[in-house]
TIMI-2910 file (N, C-alpha, C, CB; in pm, 1 decimal, decimal comma, always signed):
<rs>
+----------+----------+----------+----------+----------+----------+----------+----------+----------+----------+----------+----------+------+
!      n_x !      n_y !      n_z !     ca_x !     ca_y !     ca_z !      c_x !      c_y !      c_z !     cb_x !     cb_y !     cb_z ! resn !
+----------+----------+----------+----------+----------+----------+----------+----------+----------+----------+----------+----------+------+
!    +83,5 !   -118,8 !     +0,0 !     +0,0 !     +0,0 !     +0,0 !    +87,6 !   +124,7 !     +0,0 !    -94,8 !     +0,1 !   +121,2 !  Unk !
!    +21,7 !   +232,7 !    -63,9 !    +91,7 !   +374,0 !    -80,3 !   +106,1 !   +433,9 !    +37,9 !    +20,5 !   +471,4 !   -166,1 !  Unk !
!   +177,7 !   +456,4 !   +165,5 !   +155,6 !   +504,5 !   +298,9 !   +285,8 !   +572,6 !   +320,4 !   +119,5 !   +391,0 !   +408,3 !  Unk !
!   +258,0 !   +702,7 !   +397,6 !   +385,5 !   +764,9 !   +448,3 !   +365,9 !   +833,3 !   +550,4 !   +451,8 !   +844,8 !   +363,9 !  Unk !
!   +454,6 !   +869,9 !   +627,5 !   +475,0 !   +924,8 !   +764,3 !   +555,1 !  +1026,8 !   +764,7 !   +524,5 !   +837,0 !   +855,4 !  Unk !
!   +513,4 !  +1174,5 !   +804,6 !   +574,0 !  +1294,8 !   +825,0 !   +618,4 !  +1365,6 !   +969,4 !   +491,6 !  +1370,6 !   +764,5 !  Unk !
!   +683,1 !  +1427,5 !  +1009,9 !   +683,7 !  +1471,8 !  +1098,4 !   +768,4 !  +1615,8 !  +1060,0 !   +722,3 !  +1375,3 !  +1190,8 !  Unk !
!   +675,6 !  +1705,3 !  +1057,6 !   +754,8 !  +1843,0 !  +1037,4 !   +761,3 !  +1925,6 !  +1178,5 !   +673,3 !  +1942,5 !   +916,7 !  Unk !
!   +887,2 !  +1940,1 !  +1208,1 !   +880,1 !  +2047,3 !  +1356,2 !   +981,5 !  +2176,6 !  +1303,5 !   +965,7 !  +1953,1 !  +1537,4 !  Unk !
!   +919,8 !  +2318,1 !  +1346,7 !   +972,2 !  +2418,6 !  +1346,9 !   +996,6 !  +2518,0 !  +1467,8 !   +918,0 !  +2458,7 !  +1265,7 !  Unk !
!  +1030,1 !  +2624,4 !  +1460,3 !  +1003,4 !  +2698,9 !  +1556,9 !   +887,8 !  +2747,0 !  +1571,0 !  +1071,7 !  +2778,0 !  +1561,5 !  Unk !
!   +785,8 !  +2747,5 !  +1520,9 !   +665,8 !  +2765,8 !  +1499,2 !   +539,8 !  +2612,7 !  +1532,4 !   +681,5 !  +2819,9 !  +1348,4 !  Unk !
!   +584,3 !  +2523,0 !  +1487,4 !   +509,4 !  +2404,2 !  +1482,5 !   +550,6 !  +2304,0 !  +1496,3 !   +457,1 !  +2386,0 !  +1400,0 !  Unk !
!   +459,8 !  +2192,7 !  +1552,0 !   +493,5 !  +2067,3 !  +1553,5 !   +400,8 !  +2013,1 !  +1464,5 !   +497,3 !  +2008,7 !  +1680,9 !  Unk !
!   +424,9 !  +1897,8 !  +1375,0 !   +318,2 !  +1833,1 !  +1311,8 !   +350,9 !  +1686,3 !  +1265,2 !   +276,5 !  +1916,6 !  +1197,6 !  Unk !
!   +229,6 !  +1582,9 !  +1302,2 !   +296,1 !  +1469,8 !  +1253,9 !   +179,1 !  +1424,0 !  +1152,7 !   +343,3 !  +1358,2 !  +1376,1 !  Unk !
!   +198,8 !  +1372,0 !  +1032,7 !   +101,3 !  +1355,5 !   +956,2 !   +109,1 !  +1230,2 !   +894,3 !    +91,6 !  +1452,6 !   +874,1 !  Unk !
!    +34,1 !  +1143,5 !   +854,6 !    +52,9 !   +982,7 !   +762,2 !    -76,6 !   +981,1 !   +667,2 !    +45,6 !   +812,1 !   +882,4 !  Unk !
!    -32,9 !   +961,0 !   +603,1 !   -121,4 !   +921,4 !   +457,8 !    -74,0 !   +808,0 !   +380,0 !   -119,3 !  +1040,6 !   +347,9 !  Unk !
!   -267,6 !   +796,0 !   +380,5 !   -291,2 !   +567,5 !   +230,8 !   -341,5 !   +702,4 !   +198,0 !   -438,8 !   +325,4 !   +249,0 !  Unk !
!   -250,3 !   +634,3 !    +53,6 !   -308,3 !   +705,9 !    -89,7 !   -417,6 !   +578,6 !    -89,1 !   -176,3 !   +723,9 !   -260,0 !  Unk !
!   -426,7 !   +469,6 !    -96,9 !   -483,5 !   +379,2 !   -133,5 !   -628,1 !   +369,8 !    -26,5 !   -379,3 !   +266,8 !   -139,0 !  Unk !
!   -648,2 !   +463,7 !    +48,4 !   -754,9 !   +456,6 !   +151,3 !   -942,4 !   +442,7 !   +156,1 !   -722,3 !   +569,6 !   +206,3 !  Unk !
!   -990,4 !   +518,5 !   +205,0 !  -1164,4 !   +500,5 !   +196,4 !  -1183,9 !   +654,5 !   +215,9 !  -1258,3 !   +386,3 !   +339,2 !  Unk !
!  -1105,0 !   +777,6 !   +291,6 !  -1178,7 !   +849,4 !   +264,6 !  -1149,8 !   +964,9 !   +450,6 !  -1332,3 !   +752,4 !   +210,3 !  Unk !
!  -1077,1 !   +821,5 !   +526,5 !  -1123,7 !   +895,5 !   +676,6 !  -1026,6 !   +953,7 !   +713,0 !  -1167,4 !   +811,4 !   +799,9 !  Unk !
!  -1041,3 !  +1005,8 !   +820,0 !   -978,1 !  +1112,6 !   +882,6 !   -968,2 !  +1121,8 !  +1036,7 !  -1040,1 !  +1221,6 !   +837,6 !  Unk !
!   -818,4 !  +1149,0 !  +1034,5 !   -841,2 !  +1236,5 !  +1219,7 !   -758,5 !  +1333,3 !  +1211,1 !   -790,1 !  +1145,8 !  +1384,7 !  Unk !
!   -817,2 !  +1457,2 !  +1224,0 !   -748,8 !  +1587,1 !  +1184,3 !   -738,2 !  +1714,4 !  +1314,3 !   -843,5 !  +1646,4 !  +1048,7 !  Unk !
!   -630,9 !  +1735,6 !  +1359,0 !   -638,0 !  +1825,3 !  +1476,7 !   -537,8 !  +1936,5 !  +1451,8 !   -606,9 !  +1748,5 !  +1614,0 !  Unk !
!   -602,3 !  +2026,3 !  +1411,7 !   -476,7 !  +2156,9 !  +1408,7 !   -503,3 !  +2239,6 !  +1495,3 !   -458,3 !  +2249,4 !  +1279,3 !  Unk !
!   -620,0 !  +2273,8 !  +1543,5 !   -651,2 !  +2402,3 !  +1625,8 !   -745,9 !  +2528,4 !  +1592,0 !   -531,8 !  +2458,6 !  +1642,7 !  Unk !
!   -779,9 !  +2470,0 !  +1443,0 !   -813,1 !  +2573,4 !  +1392,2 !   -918,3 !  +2470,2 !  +1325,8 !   -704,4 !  +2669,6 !  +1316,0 !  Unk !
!  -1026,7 !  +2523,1 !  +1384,7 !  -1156,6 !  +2440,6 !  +1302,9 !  -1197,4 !  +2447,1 !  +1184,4 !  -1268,4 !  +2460,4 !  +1345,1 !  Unk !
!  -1183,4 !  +2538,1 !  +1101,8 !  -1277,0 !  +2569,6 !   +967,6 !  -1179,1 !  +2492,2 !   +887,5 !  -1307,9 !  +2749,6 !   +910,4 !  Unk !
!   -987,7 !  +2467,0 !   +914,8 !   -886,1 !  +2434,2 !   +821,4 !   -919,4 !  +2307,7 !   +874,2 !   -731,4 !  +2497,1 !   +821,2 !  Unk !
!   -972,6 !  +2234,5 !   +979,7 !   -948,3 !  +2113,1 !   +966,3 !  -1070,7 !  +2084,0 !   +899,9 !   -913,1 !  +2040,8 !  +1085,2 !  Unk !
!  -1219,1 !  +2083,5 !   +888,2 !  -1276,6 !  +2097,6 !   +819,2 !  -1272,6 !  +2066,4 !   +706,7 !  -1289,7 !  +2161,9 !   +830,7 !  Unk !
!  -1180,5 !  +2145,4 !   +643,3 !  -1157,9 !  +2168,6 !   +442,5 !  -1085,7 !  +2014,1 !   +485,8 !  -1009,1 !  +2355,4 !   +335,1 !  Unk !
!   -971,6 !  +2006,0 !   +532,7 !   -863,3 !  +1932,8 !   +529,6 !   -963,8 !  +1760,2 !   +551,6 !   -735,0 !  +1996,6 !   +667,8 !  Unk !
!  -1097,1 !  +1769,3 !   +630,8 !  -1160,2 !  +1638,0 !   +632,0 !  -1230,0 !  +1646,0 !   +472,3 !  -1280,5 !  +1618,5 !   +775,3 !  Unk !
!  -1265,6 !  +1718,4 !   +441,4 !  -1352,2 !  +1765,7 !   +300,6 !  -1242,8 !  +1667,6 !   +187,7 !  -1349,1 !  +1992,5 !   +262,4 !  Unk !
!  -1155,1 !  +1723,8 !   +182,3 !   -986,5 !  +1670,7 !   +123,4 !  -1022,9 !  +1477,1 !   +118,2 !   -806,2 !  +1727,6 !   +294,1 !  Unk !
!   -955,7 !  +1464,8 !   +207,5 !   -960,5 !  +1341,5 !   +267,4 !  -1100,2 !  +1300,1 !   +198,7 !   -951,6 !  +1344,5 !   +437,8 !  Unk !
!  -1241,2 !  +1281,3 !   +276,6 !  -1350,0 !  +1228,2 !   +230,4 !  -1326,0 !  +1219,6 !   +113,1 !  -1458,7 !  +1283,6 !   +254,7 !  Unk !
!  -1334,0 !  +1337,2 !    -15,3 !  -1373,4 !  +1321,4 !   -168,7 !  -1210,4 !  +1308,8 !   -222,6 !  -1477,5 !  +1477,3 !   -244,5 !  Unk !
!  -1122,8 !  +1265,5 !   -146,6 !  -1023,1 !  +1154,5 !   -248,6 !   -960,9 !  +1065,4 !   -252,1 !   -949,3 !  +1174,5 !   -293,1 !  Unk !
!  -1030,6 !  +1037,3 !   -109,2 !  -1033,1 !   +866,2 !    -58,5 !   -904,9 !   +869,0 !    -36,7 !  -1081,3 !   +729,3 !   -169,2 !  Unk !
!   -806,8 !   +996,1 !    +51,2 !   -695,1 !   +946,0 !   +100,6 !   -724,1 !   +945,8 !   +236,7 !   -576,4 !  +1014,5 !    +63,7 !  Unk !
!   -666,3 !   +853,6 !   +284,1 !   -678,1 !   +843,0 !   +458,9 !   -570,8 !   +961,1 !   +545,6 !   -617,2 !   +657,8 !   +512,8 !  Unk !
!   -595,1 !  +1050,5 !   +593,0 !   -507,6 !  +1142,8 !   +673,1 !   -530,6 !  +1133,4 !   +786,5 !   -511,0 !  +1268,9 !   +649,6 !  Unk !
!   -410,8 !  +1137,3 !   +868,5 !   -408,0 !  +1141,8 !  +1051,9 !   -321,4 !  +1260,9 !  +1021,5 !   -325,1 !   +986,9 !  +1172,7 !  Unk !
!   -351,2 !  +1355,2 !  +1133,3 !   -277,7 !  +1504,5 !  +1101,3 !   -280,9 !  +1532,1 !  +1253,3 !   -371,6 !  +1638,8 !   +986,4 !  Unk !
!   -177,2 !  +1611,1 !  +1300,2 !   -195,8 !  +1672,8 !  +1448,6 !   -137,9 !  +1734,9 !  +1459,3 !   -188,0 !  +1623,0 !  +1554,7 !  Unk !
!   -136,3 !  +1894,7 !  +1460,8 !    -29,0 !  +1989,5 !  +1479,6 !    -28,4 !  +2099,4 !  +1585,0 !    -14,7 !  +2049,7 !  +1364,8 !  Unk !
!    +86,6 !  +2126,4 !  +1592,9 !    +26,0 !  +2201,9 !  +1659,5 !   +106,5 !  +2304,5 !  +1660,7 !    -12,7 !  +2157,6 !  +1768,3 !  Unk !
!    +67,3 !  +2459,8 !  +1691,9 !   +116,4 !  +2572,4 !  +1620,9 !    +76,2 !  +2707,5 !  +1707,4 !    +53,2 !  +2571,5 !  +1468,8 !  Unk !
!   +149,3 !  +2817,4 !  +1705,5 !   +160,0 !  +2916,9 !  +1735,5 !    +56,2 !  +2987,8 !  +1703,4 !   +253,3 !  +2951,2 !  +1705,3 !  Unk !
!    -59,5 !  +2935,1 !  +1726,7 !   -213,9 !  +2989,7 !  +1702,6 !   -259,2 !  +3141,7 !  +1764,8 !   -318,1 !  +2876,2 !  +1777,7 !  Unk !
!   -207,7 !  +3129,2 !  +1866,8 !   -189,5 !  +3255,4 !  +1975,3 !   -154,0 !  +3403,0 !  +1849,9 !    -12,9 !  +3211,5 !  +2115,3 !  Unk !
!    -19,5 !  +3408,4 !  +1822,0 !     +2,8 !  +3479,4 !  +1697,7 !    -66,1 !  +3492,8 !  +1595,6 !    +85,1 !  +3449,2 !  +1652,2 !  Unk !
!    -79,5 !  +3358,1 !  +1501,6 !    -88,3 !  +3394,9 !  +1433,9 !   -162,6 !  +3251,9 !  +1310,4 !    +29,9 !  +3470,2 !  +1438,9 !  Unk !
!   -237,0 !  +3277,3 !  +1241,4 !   -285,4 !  +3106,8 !  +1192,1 !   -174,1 !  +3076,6 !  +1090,5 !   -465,3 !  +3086,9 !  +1099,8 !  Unk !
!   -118,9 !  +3131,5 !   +999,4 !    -22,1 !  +3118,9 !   +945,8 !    +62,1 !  +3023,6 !   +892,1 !    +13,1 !  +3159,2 !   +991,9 !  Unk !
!   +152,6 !  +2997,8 !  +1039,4 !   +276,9 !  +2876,7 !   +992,2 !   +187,3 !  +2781,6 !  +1034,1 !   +451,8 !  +2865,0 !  +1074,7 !  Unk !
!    +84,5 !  +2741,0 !  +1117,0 !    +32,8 !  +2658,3 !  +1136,5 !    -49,2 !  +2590,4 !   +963,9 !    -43,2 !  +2709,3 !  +1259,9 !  Unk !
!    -92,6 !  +2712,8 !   +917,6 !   -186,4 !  +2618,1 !   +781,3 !    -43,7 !  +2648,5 !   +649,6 !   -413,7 !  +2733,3 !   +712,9 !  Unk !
!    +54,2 !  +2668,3 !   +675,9 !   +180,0 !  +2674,6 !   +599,3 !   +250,9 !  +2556,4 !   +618,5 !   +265,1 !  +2787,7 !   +634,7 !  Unk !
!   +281,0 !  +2540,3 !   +751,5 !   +351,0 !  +2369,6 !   +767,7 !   +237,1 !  +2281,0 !   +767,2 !   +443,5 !  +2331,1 !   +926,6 !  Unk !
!    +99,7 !  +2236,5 !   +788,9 !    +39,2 !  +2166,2 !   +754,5 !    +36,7 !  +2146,8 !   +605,5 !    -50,9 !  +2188,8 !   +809,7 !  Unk !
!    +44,6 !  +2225,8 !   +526,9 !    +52,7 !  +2251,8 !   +376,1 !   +191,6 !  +2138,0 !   +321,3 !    +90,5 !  +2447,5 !   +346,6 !  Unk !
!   +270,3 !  +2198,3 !   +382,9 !   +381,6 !  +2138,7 !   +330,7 !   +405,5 !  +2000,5 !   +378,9 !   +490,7 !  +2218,1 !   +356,4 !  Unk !
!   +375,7 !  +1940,3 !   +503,1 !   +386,4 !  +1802,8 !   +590,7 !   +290,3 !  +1736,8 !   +467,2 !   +311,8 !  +1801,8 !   +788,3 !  Unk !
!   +166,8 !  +1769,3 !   +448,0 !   +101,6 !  +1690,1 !   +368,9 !   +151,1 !  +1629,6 !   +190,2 !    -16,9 !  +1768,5 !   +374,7 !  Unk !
!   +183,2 !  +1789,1 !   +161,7 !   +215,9 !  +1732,1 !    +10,6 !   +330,4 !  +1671,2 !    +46,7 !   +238,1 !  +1840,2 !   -121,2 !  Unk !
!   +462,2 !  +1668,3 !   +129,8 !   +546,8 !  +1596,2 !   +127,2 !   +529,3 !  +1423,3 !   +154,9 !   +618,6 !  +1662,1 !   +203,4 !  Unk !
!   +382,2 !  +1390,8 !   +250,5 !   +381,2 !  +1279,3 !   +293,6 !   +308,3 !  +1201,8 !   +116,0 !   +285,1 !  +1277,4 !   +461,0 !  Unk !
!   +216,0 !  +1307,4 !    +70,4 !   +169,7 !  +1233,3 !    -22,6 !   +299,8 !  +1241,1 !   -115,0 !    +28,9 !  +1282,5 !    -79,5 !  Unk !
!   +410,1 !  +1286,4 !   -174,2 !   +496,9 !  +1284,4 !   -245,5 !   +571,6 !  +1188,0 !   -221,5 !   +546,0 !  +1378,5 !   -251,1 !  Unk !
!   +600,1 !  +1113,2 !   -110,4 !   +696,0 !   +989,2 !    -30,8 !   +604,7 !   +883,4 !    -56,1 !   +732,3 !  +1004,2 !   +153,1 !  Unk !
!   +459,9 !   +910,7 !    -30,0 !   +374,0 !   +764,2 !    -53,2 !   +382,2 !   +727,4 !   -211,5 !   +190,6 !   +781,2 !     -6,2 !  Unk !
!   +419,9 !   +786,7 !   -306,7 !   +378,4 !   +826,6 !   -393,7 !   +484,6 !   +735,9 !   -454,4 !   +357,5 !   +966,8 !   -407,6 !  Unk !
!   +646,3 !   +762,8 !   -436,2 !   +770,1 !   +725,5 !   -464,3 !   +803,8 !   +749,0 !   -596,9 !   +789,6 !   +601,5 !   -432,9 !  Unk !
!   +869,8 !   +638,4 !   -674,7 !   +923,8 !   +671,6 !   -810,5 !   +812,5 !   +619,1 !   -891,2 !  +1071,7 !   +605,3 !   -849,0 !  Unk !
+----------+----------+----------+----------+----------+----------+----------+----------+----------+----------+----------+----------+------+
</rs>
């Protein structure tokens, strides 16, 4: 199966993320920020990739690096599941 495991940490964020390309659709999504996890289950449901996401981020400031490193943890995990 297509599966990968991320873990992006910054000075700003922690985030650990895994994705089946090959999945059904579900989700467990925790950033802090409801409306982005939301889209991010929306994602998941209509393309049947399975995402576990949990980050967590300098929300206090600012939403930002939080939906910036979630951005990037993801396309990188789907780019690794993905391979040659």
């Amino acid at each position: 199966m297509r599966k990968a495991e991320i873990k992006r940490n910054t000075k700003e964020t922690r985030i650990a993320c895994t994705v089946n390309l090959d999945g059904k659709g579900q989700s467990e999504i925790s950033t802090g920020i409801g409306f982005f996890d939301h889209m991010l289950e929306i994602v998941s449901h209509h393309s049947l990739i399975d995402i576990k996401l949990k980050a967590q981020g300098d929300t206090h400031v600012d939403l930002h690096h939080t939906v910036e490193d979630v951005g990037y943890a993801i396309a990188n995990a789907i780019a690794k599941a993905l391979g040659d």
